[in-house]
GURO-293667 format. One record per residue: residue in three letters; x negated, y, z of N, C-alpha, C in turn. Coordinates in Angstrom, 3 decimals. Example, Ala and Ser with C-alpha at 12.3 -4.5 7.8 and 13.67 -1.06 7.14 Angstrom:
BEGIN
DRENVO  residu        nx        ny        nz       cax       cay       caz        cx        cy        cz
DRENVO     Ala   -13.190    -5.690     7.800   -12.300    -4.500     7.800   -13.200    -3.300     7.800
DRENVO     Ser   -12.850    -2.250     7.080   -13.670    -1.060     7.140   -12.900     0.030     7.870
***
This chain:
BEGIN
DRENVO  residu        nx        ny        nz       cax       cay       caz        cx        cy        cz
DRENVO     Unk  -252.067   -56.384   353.803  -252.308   -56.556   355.233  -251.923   -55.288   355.989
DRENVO     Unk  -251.065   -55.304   357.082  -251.300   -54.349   358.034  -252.111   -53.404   358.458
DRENVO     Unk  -252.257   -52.546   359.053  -253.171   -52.032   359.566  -252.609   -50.622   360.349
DRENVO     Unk  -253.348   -50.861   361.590  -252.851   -50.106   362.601  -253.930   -49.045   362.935
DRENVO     Unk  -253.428   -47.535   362.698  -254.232   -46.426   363.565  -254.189   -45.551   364.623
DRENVO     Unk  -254.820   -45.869   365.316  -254.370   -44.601   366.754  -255.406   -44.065   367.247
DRENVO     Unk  -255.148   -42.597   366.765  -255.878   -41.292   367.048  -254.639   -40.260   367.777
DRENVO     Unk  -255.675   -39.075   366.968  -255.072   -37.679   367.648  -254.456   -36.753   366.808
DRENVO     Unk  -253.183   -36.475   366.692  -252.205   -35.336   365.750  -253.795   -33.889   366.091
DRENVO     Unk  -254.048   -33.524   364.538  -254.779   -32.149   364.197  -253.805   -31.301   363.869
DRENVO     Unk  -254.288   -30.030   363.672  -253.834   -28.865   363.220  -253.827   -29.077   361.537
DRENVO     Unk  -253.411   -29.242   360.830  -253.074   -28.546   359.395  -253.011   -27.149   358.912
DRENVO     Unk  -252.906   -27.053   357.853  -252.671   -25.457   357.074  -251.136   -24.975   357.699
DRENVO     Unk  -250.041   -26.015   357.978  -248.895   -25.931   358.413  -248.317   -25.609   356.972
DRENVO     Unk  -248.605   -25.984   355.726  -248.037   -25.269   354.217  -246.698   -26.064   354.367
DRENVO     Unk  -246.324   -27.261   354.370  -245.225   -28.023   354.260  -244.194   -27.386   355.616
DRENVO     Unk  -244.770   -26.800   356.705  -243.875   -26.447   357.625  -242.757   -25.057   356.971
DRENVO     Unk  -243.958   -24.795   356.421  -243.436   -23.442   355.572  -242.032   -23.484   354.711
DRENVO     Unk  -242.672   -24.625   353.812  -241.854   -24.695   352.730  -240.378   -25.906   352.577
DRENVO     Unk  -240.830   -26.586   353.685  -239.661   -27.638   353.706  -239.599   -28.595   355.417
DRENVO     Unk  -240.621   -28.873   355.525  -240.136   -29.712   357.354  -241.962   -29.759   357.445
DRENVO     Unk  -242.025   -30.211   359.175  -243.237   -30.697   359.746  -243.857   -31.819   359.350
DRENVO     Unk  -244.826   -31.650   359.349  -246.237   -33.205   359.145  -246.499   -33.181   360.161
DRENVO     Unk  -247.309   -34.528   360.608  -248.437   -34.925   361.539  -249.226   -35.010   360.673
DRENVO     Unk  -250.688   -34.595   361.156  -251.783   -34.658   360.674  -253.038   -35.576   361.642
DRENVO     Unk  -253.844   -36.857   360.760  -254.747   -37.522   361.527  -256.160   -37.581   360.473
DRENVO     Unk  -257.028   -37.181   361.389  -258.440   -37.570   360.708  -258.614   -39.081   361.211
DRENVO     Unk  -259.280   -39.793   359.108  -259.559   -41.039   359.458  -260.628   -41.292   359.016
DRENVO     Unk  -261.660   -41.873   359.791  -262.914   -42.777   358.795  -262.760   -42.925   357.211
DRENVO     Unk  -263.671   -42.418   356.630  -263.859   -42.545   355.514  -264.300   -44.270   354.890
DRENVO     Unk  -263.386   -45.016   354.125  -263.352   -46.231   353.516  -262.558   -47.099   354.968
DRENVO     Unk  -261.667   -46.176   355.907  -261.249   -47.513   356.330  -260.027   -47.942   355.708
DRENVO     Unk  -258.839   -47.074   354.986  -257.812   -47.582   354.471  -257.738   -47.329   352.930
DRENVO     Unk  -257.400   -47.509   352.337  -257.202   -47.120   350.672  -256.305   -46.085   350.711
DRENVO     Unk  -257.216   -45.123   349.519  -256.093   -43.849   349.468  -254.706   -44.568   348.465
DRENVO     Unk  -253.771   -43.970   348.901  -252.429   -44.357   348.613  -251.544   -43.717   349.845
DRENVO     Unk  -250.026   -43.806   349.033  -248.942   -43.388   349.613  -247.902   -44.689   350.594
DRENVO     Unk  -247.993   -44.402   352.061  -247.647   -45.511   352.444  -246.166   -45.273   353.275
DRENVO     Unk  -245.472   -46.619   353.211  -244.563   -46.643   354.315  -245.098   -46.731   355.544
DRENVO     Unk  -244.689   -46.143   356.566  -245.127   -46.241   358.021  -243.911   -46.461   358.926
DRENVO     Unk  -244.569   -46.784   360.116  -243.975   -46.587   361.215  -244.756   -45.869   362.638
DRENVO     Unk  -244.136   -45.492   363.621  -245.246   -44.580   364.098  -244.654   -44.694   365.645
DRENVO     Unk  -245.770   -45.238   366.312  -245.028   -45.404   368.170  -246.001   -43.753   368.542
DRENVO     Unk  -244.475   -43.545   369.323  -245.187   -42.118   370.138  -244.207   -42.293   371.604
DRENVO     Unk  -244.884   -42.313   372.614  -244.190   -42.031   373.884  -242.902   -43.250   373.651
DRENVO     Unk  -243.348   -44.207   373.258  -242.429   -44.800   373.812  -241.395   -45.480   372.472
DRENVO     Unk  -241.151   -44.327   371.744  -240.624   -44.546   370.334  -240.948   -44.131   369.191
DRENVO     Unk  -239.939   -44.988   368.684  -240.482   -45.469   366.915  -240.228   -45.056   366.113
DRENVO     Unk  -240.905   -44.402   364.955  -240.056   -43.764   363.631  -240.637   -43.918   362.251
DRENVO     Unk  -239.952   -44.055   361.465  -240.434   -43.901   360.634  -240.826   -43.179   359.438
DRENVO     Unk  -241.232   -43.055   358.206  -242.079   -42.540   357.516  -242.485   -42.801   356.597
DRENVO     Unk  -242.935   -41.481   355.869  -243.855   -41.806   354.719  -245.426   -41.007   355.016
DRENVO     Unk  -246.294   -41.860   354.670  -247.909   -40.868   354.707  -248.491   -41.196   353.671
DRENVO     Unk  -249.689   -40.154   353.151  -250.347   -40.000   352.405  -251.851   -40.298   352.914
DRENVO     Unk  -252.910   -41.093   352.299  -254.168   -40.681   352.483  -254.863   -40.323   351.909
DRENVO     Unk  -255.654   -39.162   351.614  -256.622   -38.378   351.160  -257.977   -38.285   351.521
DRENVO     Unk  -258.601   -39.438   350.845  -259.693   -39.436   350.710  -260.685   -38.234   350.928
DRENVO     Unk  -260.364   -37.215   349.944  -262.115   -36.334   350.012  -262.067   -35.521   351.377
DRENVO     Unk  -260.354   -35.744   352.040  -260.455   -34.640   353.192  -261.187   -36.044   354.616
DRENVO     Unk  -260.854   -36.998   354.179  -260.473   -37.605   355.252  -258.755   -37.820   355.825
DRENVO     Unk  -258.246   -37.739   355.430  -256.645   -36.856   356.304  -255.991   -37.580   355.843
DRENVO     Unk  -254.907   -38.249   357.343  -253.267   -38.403   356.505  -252.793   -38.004   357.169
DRENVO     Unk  -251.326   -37.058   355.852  -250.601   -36.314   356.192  -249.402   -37.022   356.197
DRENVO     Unk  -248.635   -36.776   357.424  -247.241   -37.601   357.143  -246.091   -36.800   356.723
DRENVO     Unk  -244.825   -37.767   356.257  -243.359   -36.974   356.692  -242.757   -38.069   357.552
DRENVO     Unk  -242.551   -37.548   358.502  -241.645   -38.747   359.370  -240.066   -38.188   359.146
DRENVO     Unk  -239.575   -38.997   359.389  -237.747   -38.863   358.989  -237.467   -38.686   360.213
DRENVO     Unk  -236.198   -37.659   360.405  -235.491   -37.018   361.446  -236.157   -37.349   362.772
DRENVO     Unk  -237.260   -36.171   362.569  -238.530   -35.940   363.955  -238.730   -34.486   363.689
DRENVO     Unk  -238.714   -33.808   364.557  -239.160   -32.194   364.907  -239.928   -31.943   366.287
DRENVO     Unk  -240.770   -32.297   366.140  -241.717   -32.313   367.623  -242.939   -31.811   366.945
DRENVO     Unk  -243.340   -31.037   367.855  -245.120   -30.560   368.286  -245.437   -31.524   369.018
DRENVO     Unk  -246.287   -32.063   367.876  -247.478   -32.614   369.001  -248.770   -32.670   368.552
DRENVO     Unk  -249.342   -31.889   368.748  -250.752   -31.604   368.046  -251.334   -32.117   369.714
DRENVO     Unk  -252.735   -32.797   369.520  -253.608   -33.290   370.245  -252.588   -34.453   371.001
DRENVO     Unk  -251.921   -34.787   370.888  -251.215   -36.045   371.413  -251.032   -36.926   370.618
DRENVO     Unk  -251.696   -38.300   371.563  -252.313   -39.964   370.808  -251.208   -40.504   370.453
DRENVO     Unk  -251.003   -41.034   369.102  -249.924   -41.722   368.517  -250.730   -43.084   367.938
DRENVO     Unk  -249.704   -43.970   367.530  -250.092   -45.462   366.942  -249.591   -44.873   365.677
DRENVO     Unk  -250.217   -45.046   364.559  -249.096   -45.497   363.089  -249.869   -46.613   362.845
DRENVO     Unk  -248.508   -47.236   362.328  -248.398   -48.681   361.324  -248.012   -48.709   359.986
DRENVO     Unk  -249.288   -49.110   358.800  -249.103   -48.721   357.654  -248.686   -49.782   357.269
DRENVO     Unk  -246.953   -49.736   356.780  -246.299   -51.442   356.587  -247.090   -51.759   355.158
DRENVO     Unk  -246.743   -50.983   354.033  -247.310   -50.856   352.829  -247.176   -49.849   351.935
DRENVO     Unk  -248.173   -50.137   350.532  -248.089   -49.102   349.502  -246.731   -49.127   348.575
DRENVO     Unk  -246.347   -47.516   348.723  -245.422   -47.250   348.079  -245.750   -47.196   346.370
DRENVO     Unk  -247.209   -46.116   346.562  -247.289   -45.937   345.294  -249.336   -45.373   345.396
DRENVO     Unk  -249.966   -45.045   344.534  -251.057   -44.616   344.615  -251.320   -43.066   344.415
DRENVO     Unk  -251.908   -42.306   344.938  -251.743   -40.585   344.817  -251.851   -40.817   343.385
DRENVO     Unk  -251.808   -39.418   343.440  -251.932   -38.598   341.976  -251.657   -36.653   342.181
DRENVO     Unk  -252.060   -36.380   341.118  -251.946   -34.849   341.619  -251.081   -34.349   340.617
DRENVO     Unk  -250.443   -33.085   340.953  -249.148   -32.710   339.914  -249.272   -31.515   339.327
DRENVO     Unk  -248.795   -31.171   338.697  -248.604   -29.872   337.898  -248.203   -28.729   338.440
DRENVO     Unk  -247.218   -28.918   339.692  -246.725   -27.924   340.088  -246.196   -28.224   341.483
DRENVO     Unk  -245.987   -27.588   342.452  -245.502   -27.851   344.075  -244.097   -28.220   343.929
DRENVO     Unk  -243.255   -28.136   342.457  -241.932   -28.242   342.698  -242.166   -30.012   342.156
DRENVO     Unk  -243.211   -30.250   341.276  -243.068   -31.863   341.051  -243.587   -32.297   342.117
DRENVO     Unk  -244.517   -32.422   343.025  -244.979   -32.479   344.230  -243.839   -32.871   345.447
DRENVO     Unk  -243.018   -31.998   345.438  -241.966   -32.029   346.174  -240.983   -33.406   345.533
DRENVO     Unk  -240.844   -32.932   344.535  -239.943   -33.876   344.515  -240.403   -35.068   344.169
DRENVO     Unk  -241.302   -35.615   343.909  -241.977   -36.851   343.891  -242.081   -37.402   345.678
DRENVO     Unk  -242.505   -36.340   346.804  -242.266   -36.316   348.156  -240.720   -37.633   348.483
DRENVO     Unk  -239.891   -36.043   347.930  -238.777   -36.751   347.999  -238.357   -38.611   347.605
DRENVO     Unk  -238.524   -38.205   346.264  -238.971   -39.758   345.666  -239.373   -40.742   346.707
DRENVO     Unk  -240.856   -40.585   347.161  -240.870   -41.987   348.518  -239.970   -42.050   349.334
DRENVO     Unk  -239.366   -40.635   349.950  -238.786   -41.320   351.156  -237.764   -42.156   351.147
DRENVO     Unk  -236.723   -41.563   349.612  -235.671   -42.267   349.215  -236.416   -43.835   349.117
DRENVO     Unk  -237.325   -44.121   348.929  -237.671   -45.422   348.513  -237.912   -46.243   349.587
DRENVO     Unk  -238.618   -45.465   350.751  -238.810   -45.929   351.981  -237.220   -46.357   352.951
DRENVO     Unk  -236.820   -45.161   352.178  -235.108   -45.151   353.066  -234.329   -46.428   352.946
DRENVO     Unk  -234.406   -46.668   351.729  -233.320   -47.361   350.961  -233.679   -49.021   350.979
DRENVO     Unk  -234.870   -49.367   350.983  -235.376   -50.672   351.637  -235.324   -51.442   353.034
DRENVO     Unk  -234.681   -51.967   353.324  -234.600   -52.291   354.885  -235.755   -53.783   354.881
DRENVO     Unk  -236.874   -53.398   355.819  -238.177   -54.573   355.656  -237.468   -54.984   357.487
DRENVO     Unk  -237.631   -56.290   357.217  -237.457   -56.997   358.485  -238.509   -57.935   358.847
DRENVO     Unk  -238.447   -57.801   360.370  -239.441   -58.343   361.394  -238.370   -59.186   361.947
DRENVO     Unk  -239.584   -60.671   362.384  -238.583   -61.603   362.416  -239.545   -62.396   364.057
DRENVO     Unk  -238.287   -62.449   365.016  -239.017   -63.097   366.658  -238.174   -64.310   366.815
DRENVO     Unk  -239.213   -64.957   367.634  -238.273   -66.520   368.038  -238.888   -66.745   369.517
DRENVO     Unk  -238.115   -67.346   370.443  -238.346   -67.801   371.441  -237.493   -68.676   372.071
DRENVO     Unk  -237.895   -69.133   373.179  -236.676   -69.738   374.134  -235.508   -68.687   374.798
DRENVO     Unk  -236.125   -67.482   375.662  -235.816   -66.758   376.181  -235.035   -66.666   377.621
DRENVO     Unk  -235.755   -68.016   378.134  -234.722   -68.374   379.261  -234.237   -67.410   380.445
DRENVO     Unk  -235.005   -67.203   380.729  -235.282   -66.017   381.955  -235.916   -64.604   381.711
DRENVO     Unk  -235.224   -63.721   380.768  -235.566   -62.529   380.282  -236.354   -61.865   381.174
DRENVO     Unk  -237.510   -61.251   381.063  -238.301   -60.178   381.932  -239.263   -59.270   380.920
DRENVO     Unk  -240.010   -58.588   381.876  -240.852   -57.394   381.102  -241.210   -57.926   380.097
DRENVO     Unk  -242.085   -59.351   380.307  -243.132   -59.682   379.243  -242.291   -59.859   377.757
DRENVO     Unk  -241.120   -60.184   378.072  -240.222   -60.633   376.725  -240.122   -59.169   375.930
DRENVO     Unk  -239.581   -58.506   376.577  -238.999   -57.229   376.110  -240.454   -55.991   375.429
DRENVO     Unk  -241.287   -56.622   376.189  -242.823   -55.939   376.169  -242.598   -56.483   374.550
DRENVO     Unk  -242.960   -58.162   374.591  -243.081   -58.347   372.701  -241.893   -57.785   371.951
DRENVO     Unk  -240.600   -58.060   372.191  -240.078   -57.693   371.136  -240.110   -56.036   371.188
DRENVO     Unk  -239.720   -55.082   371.930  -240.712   -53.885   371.530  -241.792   -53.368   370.374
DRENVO     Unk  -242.768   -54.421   371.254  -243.995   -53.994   370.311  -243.589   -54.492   368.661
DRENVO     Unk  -242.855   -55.907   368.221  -242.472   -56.645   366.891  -241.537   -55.456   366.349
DRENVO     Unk  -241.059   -54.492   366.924  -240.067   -54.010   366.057  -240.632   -52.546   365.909
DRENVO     Unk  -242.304   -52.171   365.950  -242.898   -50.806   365.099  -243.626   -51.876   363.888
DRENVO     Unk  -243.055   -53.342   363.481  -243.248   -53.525   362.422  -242.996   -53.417   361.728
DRENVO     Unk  -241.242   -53.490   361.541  -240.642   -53.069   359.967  -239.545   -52.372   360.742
DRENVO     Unk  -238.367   -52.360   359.919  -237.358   -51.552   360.043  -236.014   -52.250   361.454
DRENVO     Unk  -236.188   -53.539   360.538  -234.798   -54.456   361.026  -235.470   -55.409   362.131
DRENVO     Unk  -234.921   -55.661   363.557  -235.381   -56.617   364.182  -234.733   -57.724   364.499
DRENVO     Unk  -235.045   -59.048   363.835  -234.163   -60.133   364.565  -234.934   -61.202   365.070
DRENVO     Unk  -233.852   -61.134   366.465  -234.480   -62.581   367.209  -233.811   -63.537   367.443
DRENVO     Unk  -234.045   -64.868   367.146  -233.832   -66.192   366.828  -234.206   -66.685   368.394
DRENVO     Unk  -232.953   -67.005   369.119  -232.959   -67.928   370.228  -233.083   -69.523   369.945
DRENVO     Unk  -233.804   -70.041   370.525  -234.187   -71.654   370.612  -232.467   -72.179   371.033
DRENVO     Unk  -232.693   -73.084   370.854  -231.470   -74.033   371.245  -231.760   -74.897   372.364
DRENVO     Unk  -230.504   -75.451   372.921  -230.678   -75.872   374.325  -231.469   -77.580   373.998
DRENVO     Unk  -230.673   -77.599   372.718  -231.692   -79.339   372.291  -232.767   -78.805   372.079
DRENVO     Unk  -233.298   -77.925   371.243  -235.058   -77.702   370.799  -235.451   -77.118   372.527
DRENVO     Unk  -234.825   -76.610   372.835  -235.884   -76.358   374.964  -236.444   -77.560   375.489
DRENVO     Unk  -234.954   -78.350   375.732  -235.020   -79.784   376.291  -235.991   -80.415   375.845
DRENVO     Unk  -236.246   -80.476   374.540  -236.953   -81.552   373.690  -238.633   -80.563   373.592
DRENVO     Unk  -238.567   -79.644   374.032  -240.187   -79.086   374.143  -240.217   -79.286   375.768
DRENVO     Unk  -239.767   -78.959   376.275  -239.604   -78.750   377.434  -239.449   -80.359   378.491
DRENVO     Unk  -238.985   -80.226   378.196  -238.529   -82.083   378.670  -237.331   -81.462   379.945
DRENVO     Unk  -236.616   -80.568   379.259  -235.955   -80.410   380.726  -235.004   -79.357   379.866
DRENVO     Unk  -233.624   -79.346   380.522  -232.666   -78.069   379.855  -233.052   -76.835   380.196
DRENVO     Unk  -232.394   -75.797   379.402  -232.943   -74.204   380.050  -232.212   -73.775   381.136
DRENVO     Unk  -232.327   -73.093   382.022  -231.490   -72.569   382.850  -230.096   -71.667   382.519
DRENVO     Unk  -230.496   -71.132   381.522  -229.232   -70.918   381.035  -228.900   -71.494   379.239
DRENVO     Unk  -227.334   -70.854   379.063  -227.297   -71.673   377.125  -227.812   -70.656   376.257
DRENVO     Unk  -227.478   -71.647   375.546  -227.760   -70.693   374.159  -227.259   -69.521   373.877
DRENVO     Unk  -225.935   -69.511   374.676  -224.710   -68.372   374.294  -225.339   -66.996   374.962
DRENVO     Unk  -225.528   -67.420   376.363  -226.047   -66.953   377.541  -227.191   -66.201   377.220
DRENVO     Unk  -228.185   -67.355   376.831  -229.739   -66.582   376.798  -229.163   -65.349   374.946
DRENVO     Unk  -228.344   -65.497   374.028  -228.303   -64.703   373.329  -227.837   -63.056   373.870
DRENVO     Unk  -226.614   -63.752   374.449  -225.610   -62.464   375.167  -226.658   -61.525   375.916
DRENVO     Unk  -227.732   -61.725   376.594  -228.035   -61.669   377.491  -229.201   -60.646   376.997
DRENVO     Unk  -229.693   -61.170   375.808  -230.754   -60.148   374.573  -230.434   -59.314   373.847
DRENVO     Unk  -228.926   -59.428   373.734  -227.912   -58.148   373.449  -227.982   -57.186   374.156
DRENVO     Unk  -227.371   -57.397   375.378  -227.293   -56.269   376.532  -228.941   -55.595   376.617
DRENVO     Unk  -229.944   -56.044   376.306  -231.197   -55.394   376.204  -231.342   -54.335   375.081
DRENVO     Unk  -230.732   -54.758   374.213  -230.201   -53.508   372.898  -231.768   -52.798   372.647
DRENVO     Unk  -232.875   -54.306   372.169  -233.904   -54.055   371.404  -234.065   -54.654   370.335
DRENVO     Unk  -233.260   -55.518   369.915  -233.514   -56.374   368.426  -231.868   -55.896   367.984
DRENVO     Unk  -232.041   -55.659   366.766  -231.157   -55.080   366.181  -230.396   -56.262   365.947
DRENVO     Unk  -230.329   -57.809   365.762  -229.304   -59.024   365.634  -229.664   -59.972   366.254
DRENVO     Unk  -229.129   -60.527   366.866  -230.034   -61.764   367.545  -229.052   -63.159   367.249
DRENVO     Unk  -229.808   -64.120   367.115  -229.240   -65.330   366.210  -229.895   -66.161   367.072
DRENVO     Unk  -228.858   -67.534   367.016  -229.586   -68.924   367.703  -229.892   -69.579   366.331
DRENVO     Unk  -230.982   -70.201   366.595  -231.742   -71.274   365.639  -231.117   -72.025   365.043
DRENVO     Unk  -231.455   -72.575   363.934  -230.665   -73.791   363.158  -231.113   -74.503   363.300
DRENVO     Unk  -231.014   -75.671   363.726  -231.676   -76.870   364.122  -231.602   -78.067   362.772
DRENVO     Unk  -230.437   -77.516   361.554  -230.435   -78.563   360.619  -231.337   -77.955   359.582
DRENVO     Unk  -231.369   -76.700   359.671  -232.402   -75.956   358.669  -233.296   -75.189   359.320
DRENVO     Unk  -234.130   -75.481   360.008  -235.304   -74.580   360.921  -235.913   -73.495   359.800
DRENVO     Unk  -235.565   -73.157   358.615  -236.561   -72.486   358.080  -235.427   -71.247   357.506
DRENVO     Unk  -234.088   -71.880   357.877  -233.198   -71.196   357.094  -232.620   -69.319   357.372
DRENVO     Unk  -233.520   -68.927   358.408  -233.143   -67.149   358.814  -234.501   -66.821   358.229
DRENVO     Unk  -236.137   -67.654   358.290  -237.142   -67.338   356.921  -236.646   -67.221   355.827
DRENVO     Unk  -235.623   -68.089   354.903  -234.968   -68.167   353.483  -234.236   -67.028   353.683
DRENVO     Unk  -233.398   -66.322   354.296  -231.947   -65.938   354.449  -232.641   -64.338   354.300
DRENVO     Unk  -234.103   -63.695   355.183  -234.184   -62.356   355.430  -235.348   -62.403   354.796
DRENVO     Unk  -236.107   -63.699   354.446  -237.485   -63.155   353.604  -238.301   -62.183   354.887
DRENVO     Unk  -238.762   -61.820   355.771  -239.273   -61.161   356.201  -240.490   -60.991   355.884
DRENVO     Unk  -240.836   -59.333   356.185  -241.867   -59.010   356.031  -243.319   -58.981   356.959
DRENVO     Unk  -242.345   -58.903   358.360  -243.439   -59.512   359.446  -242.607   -60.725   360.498
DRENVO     Unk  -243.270   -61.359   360.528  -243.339   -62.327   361.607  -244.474   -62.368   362.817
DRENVO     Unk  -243.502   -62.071   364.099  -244.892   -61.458   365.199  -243.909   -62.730   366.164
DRENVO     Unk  -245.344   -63.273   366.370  -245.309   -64.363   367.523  -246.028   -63.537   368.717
DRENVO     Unk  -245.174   -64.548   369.870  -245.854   -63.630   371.494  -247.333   -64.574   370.922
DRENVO     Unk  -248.011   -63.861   372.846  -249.888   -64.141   372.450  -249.809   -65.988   373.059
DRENVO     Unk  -249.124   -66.602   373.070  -249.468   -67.931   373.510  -248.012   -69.016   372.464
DRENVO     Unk  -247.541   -68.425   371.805  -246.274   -69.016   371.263  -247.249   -70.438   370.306
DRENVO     Unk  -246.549   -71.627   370.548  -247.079   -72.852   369.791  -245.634   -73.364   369.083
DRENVO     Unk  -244.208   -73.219   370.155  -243.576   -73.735   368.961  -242.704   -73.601   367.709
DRENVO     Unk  -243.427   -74.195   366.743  -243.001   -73.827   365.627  -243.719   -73.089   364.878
DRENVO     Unk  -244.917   -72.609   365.477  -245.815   -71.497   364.609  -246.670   -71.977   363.861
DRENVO     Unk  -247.060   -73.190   364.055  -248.214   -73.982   363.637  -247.288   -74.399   362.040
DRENVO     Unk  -246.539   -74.504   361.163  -245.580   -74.649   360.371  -244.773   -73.761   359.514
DRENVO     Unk  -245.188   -72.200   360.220  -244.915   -71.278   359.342  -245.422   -70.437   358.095
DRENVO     Unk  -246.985   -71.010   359.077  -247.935   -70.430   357.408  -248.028   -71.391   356.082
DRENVO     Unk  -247.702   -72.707   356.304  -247.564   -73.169   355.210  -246.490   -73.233   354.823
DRENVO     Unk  -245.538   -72.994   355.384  -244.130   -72.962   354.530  -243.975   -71.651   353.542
DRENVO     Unk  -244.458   -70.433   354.321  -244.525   -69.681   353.457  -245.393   -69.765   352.123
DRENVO     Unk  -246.521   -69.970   352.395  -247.621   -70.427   350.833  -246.605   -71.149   350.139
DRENVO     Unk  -246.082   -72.764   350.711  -245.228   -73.204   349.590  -244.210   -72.591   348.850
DRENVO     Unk  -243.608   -71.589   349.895  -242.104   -71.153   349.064  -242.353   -69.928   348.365
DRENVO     Unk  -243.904   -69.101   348.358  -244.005   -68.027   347.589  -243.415   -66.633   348.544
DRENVO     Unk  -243.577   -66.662   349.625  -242.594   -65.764   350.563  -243.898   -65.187   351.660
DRENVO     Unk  -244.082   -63.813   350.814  -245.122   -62.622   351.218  -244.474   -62.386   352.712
DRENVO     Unk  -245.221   -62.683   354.100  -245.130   -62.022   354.975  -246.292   -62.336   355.812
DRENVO     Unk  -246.117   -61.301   357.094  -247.572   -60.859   357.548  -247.046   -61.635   359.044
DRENVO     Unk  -247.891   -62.763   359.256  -247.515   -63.237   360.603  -248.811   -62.537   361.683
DRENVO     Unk  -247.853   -62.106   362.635  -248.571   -61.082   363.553  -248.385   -61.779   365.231
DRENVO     Unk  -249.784   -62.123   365.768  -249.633   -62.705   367.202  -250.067   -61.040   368.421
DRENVO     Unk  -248.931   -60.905   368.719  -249.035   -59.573   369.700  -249.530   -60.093   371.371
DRENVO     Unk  -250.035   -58.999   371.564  -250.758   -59.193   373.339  -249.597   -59.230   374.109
DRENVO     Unk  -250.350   -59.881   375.343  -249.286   -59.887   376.509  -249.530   -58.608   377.295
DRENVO     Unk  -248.243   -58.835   378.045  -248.076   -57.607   379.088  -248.179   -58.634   381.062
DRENVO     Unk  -249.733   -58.221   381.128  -249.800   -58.786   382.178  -249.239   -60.418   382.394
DRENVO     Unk  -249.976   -61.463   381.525  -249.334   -62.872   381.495  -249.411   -63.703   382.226
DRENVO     Unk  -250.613   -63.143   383.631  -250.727   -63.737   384.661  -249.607   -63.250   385.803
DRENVO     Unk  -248.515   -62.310   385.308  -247.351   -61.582   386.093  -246.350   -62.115   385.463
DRENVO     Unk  -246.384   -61.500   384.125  -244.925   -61.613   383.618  -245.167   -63.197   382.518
DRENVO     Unk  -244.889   -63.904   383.400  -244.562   -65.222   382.313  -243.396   -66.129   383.233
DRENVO     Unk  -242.521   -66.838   382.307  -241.116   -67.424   382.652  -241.389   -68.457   383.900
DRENVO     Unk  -242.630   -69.412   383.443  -242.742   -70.740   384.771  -243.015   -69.595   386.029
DRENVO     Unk  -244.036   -68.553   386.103  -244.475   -68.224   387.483  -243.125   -67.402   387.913
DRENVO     Unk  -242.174   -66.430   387.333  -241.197   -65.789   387.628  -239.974   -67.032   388.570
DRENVO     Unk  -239.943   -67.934   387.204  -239.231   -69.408   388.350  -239.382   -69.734   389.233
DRENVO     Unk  -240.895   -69.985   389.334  -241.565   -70.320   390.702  -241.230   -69.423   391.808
DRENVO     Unk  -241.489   -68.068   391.665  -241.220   -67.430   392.190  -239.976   -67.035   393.223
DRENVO     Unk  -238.972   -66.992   392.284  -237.589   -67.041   392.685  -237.055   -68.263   393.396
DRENVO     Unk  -237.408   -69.213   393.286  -236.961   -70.530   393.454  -237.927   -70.538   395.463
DRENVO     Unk  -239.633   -69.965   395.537  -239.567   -69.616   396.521  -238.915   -69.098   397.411
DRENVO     Unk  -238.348   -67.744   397.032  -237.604   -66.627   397.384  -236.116   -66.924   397.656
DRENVO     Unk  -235.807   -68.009   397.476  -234.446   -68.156   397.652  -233.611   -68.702   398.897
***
C-alpha cells in the first residue's frame, strides 16, 4: 500500500554531504511505516523527484537520496510518496559496503520504470483536469492518459463531445503533463491495463466510468496495482458541465 508523508526537512549530522551528495532528513512517528529501504517520490514547490529513502526505526528518521536535486531546504514542508520496498535495512561492515549497497538501490530504483495509469473524457481541458493528472504522476515514474472515445462520451453521455478524440488528445499533449497519452480501445477496454501492468491507477474524486470494473479485473488477472481516487481542485469551480455552462452564457 502507499503511503504518503508530509512534514518538515531537519538538520542531520550532514555525514553523507561530506562524503558523497545531500539527504533530506524527516522525523516520523514511531510504528507508522515499516523500517525498510524505499522507492520514493517527493512533491516540493511544485515538483517531483525521485528517490531512494531509508527508515530508521530507533532514530525515528528517514534519510533520503533524491536523484539529481541539490537544494537546501531544511524547515521547508515537502510530500514524499513511498511507492515501495526495495529491500529491508541491514547494517554493514564498513562505510565503503554501505555506500555501495546505497548505490545498489538507486540503480534499482533507476532502472525500473513503475507507471501510473489516468482515463477520462477530457472534453474541455481546465485547472481541475490538470490539478489530477499532476497530482497521478508523484505516483510512479511514467504517466499515461487514456482519452475516452467519441462513441464511449456519446454513449455515457447521451450526447457527442465537443471536441474528437484526436483533438481532446492533441490538446493533452500541448499540456506536456502525462508523459503519453493514448485514446481508449473500445474492442479491448482492458488492453493499456494488460499492455503497462501499472502500478498505480488514480481516478479523479467523482470518476464512475469504468472504475466500478477495474478492481475486479485486476484480482482476476493477478495484476498488483494500487487504485488511487485523488481530491478535487475546487469542484464546485473547476468541473466541465459548469465551465460549459458558463461559456455558452458568455457568448
Amino acid at each position: 500500500m502507499i503511503v504518503s508523508i508530509k512534514w518538515t526537512v531537519i538538520h542531520g549530522k550532514k555525514l553523507w554531504r561530506k562524503i558523497w551528495y545531500k539527504t533530506a532528513n524527516i522525523k516520523v512517528e514511531s510504528g507508522t511505516i515499516d523500517e525498510w529501504v524505499y522507492k520514493i517520490r517527493l512533491s516540493l514547490g511544485g515538483e517531483i523527484y525521485s528517490g531512494v529513502w531509508t527508515y530508521i526505526e530507533e532514530k525515528w528518521l528517514f534519510e533520503s537520496h533524491i536523484f539529481d536535486f541539490d537544494m537546501d531546504i531544511y524547515d521547508r514542508n515537502l510530500e514524499v510518496i513511498l511507492l515501495y520496498k526495495i529491500r529491508d535495512n541491514k547494517k554493514f561492515d564498513s562505510l565503503d559496503d554501505l555506500v555501495a549497497q546505497i548505490k545498489t538501490d538507486i540503480e534499482t530504483a533507476k532502472n525500473k520504470t513503475d507507471y501510473v495509469l489516468t482515463f477520462w473524457a477530457f472534453d474541455l481541458l481546465h485547472l481541475g483536469h490538470e490539478h489530477y493528472l499532476s497530482n497521478a504522476k508523484k505516483y510512479w515514474d511514467f504517466l499515461i492518459t487514456i482519452v475516452g472515445t467519441d462513441k464511449n462520451i456519446e454513449k455515457l453521455k447521451g450526447k457527442a463531445p465537443d471536441h474528437s478524440q484526436e483533438e481532446r488528445k492533441k490538446i493533452l499533449e500541448s499540456v506536456e503533463i502525462s508523459d503519453k497519452v493514448i485514446i481508449w480501445n473500445e474492442d479491448n477496454p482492458m488492453k493499456w491495463i494488460d499492455t503497462y501492468r501499472p502500478l498505480s491507477i488514480c481516478l479523479w474524486y467523482d470518476q464512475a466510468w469504468f472504475a466500478d470494473k477495474i478492481e475486479s479485473y485486476l484480482k482476476e488477472n493477478n495484476i498488483v496495482s494500487n487504485i488511487i481516487r485523488l481530491w478535487a481542485l475546487e469542484p464546485g469551480k473547476f468541473k466541465s458541465s459548469i465551465l460549459k455552462k458558463l461559456r455558452k452564457n458568455n457568448a
